[in-house]
C-alpha positions as CSV (number, residue, x, y, z in Angstrom):
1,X,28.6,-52.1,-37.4
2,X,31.3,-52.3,-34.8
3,X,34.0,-54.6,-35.7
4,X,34.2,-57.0,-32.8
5,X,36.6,-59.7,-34.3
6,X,39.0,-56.6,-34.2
7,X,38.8,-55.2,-30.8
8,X,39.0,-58.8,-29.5
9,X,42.5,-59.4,-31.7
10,X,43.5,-56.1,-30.1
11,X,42.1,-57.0,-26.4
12,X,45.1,-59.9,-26.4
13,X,47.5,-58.4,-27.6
14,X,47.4,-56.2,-25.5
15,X,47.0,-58.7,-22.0
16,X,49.7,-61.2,-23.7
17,X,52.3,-58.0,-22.6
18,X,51.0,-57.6,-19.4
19,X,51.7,-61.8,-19.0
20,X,55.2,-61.3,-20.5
21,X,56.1,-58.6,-17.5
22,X,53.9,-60.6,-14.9
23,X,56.4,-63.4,-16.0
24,X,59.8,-61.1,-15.3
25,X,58.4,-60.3,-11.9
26,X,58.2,-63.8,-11.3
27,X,54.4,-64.8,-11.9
28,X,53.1,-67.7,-13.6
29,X,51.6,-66.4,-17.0
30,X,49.7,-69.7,-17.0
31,X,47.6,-68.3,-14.4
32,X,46.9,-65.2,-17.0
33,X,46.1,-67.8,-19.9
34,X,43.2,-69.7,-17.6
35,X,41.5,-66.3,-17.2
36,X,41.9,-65.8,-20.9
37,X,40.7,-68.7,-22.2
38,X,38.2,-68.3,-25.0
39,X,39.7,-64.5,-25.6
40,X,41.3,-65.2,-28.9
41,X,38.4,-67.6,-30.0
42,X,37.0,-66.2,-33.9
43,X,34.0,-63.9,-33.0
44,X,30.7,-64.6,-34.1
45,X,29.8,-62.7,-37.0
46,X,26.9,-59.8,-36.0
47,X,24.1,-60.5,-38.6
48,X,23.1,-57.2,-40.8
49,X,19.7,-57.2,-39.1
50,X,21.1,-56.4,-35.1
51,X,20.7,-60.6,-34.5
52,X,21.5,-61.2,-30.9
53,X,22.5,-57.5,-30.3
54,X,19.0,-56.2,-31.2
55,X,17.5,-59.1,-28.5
56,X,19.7,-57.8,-25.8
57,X,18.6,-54.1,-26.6
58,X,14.6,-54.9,-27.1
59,X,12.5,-52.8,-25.3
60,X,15.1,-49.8,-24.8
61,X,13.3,-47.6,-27.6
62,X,9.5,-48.2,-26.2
63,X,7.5,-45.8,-24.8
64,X,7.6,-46.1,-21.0
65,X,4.2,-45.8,-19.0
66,X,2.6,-43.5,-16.9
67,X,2.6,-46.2,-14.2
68,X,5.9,-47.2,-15.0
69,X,7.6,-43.6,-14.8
70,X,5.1,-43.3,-11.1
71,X,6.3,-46.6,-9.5
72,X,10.3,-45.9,-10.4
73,X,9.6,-41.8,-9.5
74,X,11.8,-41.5,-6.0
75,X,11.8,-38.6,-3.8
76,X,14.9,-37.2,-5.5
77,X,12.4,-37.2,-8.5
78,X,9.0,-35.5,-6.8
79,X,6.9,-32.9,-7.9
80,X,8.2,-29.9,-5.8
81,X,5.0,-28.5,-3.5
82,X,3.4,-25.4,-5.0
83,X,3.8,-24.5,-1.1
84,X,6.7,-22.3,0.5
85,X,6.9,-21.6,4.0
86,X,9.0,-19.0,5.6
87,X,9.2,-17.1,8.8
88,X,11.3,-15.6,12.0
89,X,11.9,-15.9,15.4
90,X,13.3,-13.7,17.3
91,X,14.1,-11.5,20.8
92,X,14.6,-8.1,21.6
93,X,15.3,-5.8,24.7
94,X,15.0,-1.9,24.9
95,X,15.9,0.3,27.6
96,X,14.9,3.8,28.2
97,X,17.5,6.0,29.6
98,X,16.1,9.6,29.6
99,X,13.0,8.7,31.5
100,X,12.4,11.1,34.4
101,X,11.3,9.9,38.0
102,X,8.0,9.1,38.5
103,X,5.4,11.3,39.7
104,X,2.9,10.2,42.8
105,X,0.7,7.9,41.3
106,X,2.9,6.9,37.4
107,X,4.5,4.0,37.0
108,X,8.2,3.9,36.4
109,X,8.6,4.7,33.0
110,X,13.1,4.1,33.6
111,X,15.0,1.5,32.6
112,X,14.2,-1.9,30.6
113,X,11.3,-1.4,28.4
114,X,10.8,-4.6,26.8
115,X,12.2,-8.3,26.7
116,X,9.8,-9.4,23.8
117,X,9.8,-13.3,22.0
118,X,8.1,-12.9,18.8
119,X,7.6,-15.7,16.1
120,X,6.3,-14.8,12.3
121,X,5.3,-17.0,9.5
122,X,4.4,-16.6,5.9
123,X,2.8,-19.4,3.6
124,X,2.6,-19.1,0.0
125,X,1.1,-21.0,-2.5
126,X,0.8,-21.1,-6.8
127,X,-1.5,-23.2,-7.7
128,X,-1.8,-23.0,-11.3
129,X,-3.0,-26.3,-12.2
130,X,-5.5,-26.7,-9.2
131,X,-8.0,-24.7,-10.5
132,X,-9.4,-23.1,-13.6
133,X,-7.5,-20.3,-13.3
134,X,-4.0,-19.7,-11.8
135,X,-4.1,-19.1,-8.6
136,X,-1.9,-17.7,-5.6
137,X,-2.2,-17.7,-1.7
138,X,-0.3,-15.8,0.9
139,X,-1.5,-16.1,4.5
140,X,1.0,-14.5,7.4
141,X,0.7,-14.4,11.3
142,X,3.0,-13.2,14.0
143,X,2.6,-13.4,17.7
144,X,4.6,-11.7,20.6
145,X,4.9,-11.7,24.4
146,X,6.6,-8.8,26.2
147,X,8.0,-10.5,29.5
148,X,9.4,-7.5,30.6
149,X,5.8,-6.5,32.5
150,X,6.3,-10.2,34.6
151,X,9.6,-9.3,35.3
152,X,9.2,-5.7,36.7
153,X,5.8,-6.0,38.3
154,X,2.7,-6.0,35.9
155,X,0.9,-4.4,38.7
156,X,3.2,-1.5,38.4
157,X,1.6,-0.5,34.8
158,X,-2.0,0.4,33.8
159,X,-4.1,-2.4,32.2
160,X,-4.2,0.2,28.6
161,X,-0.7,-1.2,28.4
162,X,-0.4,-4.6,29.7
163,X,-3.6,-5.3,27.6
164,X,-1.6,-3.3,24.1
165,X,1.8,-4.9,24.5
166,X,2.1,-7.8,26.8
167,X,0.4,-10.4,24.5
168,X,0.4,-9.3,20.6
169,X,-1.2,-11.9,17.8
170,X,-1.6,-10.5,14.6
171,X,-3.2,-11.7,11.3
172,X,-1.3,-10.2,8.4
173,X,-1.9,-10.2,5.0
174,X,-4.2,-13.1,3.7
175,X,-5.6,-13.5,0.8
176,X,-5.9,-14.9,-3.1
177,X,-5.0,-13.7,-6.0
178,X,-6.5,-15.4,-9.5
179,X,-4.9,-14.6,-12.7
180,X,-8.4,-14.3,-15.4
181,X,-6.6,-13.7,-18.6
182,X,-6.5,-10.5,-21.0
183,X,-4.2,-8.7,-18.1
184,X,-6.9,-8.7,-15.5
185,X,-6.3,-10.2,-12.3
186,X,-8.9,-10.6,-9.1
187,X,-7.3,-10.3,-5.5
188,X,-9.5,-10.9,-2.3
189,X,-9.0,-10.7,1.2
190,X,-6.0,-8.7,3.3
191,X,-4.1,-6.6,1.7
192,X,-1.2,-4.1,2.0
193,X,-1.8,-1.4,-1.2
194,X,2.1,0.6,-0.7
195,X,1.2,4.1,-3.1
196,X,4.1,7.0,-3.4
197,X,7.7,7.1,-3.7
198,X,8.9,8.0,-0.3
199,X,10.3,5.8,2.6
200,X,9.5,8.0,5.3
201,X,6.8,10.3,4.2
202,X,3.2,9.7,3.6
203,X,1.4,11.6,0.7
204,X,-0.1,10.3,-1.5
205,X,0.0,6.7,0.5
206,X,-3.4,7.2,2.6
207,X,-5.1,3.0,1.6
208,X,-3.6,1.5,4.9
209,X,-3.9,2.7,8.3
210,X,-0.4,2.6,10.5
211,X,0.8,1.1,13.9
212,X,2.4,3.9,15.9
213,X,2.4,2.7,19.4
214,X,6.1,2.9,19.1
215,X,6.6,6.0,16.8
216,X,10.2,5.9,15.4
217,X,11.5,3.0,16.7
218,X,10.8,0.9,12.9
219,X,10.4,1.9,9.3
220,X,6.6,2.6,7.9
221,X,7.2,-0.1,5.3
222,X,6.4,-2.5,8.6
223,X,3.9,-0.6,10.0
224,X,1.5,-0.9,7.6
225,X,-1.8,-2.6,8.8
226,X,-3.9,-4.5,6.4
227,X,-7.5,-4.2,5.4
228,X,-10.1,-6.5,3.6
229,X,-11.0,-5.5,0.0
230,X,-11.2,-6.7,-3.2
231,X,-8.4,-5.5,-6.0
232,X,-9.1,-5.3,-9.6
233,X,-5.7,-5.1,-11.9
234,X,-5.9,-5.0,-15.5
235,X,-1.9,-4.7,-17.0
236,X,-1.4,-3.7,-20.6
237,X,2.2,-2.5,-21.9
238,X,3.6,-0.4,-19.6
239,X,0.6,0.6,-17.8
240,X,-1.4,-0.6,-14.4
241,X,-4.6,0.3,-13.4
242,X,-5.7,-0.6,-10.2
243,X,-9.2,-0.6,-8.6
244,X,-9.9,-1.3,-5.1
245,X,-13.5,-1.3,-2.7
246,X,-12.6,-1.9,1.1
247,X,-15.7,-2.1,3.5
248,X,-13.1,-3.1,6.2
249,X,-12.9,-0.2,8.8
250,X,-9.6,0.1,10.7
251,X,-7.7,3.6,11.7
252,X,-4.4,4.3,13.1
253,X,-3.4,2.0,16.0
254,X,-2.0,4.5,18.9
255,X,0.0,4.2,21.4
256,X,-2.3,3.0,24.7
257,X,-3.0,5.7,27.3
258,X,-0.5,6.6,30.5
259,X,2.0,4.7,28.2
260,X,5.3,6.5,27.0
261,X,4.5,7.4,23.4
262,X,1.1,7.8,24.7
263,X,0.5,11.2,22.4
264,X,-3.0,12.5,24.8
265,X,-0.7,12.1,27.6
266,X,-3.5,10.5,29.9
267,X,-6.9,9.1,29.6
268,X,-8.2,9.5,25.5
269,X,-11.2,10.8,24.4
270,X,-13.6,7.7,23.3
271,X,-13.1,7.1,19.4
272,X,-16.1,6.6,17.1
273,X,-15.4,4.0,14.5
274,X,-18.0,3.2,11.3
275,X,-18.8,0.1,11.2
276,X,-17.7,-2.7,8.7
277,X,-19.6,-2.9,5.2
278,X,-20.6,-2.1,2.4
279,X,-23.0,0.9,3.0
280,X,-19.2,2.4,4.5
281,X,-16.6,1.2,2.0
282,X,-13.3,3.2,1.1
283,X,-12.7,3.3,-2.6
284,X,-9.7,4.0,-4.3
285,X,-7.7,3.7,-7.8
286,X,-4.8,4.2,-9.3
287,X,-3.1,4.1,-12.7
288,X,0.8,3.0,-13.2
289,X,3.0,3.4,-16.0
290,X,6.7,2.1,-15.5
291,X,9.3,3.2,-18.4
292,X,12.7,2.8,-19.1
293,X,14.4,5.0,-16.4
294,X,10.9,6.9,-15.2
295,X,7.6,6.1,-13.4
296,X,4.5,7.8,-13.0
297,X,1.4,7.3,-11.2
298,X,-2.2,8.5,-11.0
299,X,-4.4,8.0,-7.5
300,X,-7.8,9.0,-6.4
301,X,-9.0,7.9,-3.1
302,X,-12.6,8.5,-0.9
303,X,-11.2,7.2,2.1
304,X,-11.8,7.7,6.2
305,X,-9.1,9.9,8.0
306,X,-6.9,7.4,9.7
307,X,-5.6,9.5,12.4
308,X,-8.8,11.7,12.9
309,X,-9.7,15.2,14.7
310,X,-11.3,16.2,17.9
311,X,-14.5,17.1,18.1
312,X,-17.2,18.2,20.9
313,X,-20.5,16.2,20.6
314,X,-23.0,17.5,23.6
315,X,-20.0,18.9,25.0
316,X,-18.0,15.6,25.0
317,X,-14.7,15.7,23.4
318,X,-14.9,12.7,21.2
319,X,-12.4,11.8,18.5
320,X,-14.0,11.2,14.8
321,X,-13.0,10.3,11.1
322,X,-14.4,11.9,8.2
323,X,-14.2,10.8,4.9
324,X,-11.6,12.6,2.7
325,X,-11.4,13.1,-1.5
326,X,-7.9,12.5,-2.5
327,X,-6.1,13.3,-5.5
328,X,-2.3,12.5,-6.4
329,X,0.2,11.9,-8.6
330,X,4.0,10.9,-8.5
331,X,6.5,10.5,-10.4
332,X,10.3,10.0,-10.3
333,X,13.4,10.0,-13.1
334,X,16.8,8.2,-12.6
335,X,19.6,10.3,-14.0
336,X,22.6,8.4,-13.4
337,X,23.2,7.4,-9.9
338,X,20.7,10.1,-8.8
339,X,16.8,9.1,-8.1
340,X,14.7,12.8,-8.7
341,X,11.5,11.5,-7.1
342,X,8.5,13.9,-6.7
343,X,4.7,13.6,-5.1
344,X,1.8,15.8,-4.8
345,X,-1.8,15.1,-3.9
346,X,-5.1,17.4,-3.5
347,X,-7.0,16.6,0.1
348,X,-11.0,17.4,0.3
349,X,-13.0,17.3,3.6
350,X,-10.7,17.7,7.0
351,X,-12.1,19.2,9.6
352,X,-10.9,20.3,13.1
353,X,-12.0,21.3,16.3
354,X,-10.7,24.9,16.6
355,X,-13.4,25.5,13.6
356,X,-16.3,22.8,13.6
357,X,-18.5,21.7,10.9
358,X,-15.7,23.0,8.1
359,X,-14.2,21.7,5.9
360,X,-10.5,22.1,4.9
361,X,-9.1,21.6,1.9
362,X,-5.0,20.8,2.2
363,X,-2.2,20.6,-0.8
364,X,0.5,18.4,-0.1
365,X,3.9,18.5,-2.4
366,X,7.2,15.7,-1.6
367,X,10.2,16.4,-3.7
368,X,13.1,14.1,-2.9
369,X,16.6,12.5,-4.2
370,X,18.6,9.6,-3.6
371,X,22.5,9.0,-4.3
372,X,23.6,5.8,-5.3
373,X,27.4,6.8,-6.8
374,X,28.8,5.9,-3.6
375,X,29.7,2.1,-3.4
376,X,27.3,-0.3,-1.4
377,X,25.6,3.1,0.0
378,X,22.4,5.0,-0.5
379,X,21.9,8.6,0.6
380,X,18.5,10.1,0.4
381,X,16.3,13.5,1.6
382,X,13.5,14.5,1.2
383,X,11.1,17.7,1.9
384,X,7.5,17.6,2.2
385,X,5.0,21.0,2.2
386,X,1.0,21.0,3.2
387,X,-0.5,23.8,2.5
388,X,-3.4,24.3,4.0
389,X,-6.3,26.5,2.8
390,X,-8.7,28.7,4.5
391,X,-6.3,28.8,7.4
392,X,-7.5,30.8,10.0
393,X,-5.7,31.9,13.6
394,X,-8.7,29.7,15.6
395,X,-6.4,26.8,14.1
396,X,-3.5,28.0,16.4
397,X,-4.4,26.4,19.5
398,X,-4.5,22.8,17.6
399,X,-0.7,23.8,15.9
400,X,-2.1,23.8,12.9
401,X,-0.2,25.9,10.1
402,X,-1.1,27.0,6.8
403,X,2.0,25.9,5.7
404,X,3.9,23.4,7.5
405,X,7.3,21.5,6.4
406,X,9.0,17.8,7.5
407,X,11.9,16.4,6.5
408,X,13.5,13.3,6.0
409,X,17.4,12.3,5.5
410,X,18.3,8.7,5.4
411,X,21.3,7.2,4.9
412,X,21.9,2.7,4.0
413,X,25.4,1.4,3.6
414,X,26.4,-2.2,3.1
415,X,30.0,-3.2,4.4
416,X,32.0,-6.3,5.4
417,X,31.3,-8.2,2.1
418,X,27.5,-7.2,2.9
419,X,27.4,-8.9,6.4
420,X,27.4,-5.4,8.1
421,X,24.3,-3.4,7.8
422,X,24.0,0.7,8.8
423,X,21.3,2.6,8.7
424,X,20.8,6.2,10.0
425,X,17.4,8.4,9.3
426,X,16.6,11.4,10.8
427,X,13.1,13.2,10.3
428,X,11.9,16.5,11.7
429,X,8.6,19.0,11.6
430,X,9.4,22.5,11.5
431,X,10.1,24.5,12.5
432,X,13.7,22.6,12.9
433,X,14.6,23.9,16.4
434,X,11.0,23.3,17.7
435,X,8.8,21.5,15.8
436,X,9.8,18.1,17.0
437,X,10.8,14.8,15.4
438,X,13.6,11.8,16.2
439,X,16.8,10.1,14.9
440,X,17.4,6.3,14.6
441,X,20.8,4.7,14.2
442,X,20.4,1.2,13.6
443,X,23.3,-1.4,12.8
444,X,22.6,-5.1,11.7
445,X,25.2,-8.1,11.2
446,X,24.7,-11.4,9.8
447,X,26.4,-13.9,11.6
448,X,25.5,-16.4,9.3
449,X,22.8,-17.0,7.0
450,X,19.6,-16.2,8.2
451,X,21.3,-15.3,11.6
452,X,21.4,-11.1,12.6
453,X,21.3,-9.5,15.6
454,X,20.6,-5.8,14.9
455,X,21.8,-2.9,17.7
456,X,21.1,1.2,17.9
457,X,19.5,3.9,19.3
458,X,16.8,6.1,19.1
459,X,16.8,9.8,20.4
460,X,13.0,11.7,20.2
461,X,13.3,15.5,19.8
462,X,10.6,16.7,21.8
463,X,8.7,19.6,20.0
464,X,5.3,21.8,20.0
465,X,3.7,19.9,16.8
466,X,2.0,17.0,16.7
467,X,2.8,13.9,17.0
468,X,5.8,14.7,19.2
469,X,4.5,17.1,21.6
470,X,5.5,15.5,25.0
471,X,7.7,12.5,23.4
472,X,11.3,13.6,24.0
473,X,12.2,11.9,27.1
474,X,11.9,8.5,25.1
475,X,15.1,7.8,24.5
476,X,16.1,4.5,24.1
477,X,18.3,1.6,23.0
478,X,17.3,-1.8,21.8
479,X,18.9,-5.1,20.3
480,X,17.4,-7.8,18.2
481,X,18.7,-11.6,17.8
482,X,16.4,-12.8,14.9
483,X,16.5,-16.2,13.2
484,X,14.9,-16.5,9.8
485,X,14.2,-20.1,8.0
């Protein structure tokens, strides 16, 4: 027990030598003795029991309520939401500077090519305790208006265009995900499924269709467009397998007629699109392992050609999809600051115009590295082969090859304490001289957080190969101001 009659002797010692130097600078220490009256008074003796000191502390060891704890909770002490909400806004210009004059009858294709606002949002949600089983949400939506058409003269510009690009509301992703125990999880609604190893190149990565009205000008990982389905995942160890059923139909989204990257160069022949459902679904699986150093993965896919052929139905040239049989695998190894990366897959079912009512079977084979060693920068190439079989010269007027190569060299760099973002990527079709592709130099810098306004240029190498046959003169550069929260 704490000796009190001590600490009190102590206490006045202690104060009678401050009234002793109060008194030699000259004030009264009688003043210090009224304050300290009762001071040096015998304490009470503290029973063994607590006594008095166990009535002042009653009630500090009980239990405290559930209402208690909710009526002195503040909003310092709250439950944080289960909800996070995130987004952009932004503006950006572009001007084409290799445009040539008009002819009789085109628009002006020169100059300032857009002044767009757009505005994105992402919600999120985990919800474990809301339902039976944990569950999460994520819902996004963007929307965009292209004032550059007010500002030169929408009347100047075919309605294709106006009606592609001047007003843009998209639905992204949006859907539920419910964790059911054992390693399984159930995911509904839209989805982005990202297979293969490559940033630039598409193998074995055939689930999501792709936005190319403006080939070039932005990475594939955001031109991805997403599809209803349902995902099965089961996880064990190292291992994912992945099951997927889509009956939502959607192909490529291309650029609109008369418009710059317009690849038919005028009016396009009328698409047929399957309709949404069941009776039509795309199925497709895959099968994950990730290991210490090295990945692998397994893919099978009976999926609708996203970019389709041409075909002539009752001598109408018409555009169609058939359903395709993939097969794939990739893999890739780190071996110090080099990232061997490698993807091939096995294509069933194309057909073409040049020889109807065929079909093609196609090999496709990615091998690719990436260099880390350098610091804050990332280096990468890769090469990409399809091999087609049962080539034939009637596939010559279409450019088709029986083998036909694209590259890809990319280089990232981080500088200025990582406030100064560069990026340069380059991708051709052979052959190199002729077959076509572009190069984008692209440099971001954060002016604060969340802040960036990104700068650069891109420069289209006009080529006999699809898709760039016709697209050289679409040299541009573009800015960004973008504000995230």
């Amino acid at each position: 027990m704490i000796d009190l009659t001590a600490r009190s002797a102590a206490f006045t010692l202690a104060l009678a030598a401050s009234g002793s130097a109060m008194a030699q600078s000259g004030l009264d220490p009688s003043t210090l003795d009224d304050v300290l009256e009762g001071f040096d008074a015998p304490a009470q003796p503290v029973s063994p029991s607590g006594g008095d000191l166990d009535n002042v502390l009653d009630g500090f060891d009980d239990a405290p309520s559930p209402s208690d704890g909710a009526e002195s909770a503040g909003p310092d002490t709250a439950l944080p939401s289960p909800w996070t909400l995130s987004g952009s806004v932004s503006v950006s210009a572009a001007y084409d500077y290799t445009q040539n004059a008009p002819a009789a009858g085109e628009y002006d294709k020169r100059g300032l090519s857009r002044t767009r606002a757009k505005a994105a949002l992402k919600l999120k949600g985990d919800l474990p305790d809301q339902f039976a089983v944990p569950l999460r949400v994520l819902g996004e939506v963007s929307a965009a208006h292209d004032f550059v058409y007010a500002l030169r003269g929408r009347s100047d510009y075919n309605a294709t265009i106006t009606n592609s690009f001047e007003r843009d509301v998209n639905l992204g992703e949006l859907y539920a995900s419910a964790e059911l125990g054992g390693g399984f999880e159930l995911t509904l609604g839209r989805q982005v499924i990202v297979w293969g190893t490559s940033e630039t190149l598409r193998v074995v990565d055939v689930v999501n269709p792709l936005d190319r009205r403006e080939l070039g000008m932005v990475d594939i990982e955001d031109v991805r467009l997403p599809l209803a389905m349902a995902r099965a995942d089961y996880i064990t160890g190292p291992w994912t397998a992945t099951a997927l059923v889509i009956p939502h139909i959607r192909f490529n989204k291309l650029a609109p007629s008369y418009s710059p990257y317009d690849p038919q160069n005028g009016a396009a022949p009328p698409q047929d699109v399957p309709d949404d459902g069941l009776d039509n679904a795309e199925f497709a699986a895959s099968l994950r392992g990730n290991f210490s150093g090295w990945d692998v993965s397994f893919h099978a896919a009976n999926v609708f050609e996203d970019g389709g052929h041409k075909e002539s139905v009752n001598g109408e040239t018409r555009i169609r999809h058939e359903r395709l049989t993939l097969l794939g695998v990739t893999g890739d190894v780190a071996l110090g600051n080099w990232l061997l990366k490698g993807e091939a897959a096995h294509l069933d079912g194309l057909e073409t115009l040049g020889e109807p009512n065929k079909d093609f079977r196609r090999t496709d084979v990615l091998l690719g590295m990436e260099y880390s060693g350098l610091t804050d920068t990332t280096v990468s190439f890769d090469v990409l082969n399809r091999h087609l079989h049962d080539w034939s010269p009637a596939l010559i007027p279409e450019g088709l090859k029986r083998n036909s190569q694209q590259y890809a060299l990319r280089f990232s760099g981080d500088y200025l304490r990582e406030k100064l973002h560069v990026t340069l990527l380059t991708t051709r079709i052979s052959p190199l001289t002729k077959g076509g592709g572009y190069s984008r130099a692209a440099v971001e810098y954060d002016i604060r957080d969340a802040l960036s306004v990104t700068g650069g240029v891109t420069v289209y190498h006009d080529g006999t190969r699809s898709p760039f046959k016709g697209l050289g003169d679409n040299d541009r550069v573009f800015v960004e101001l973008k504000q995230s929260f």
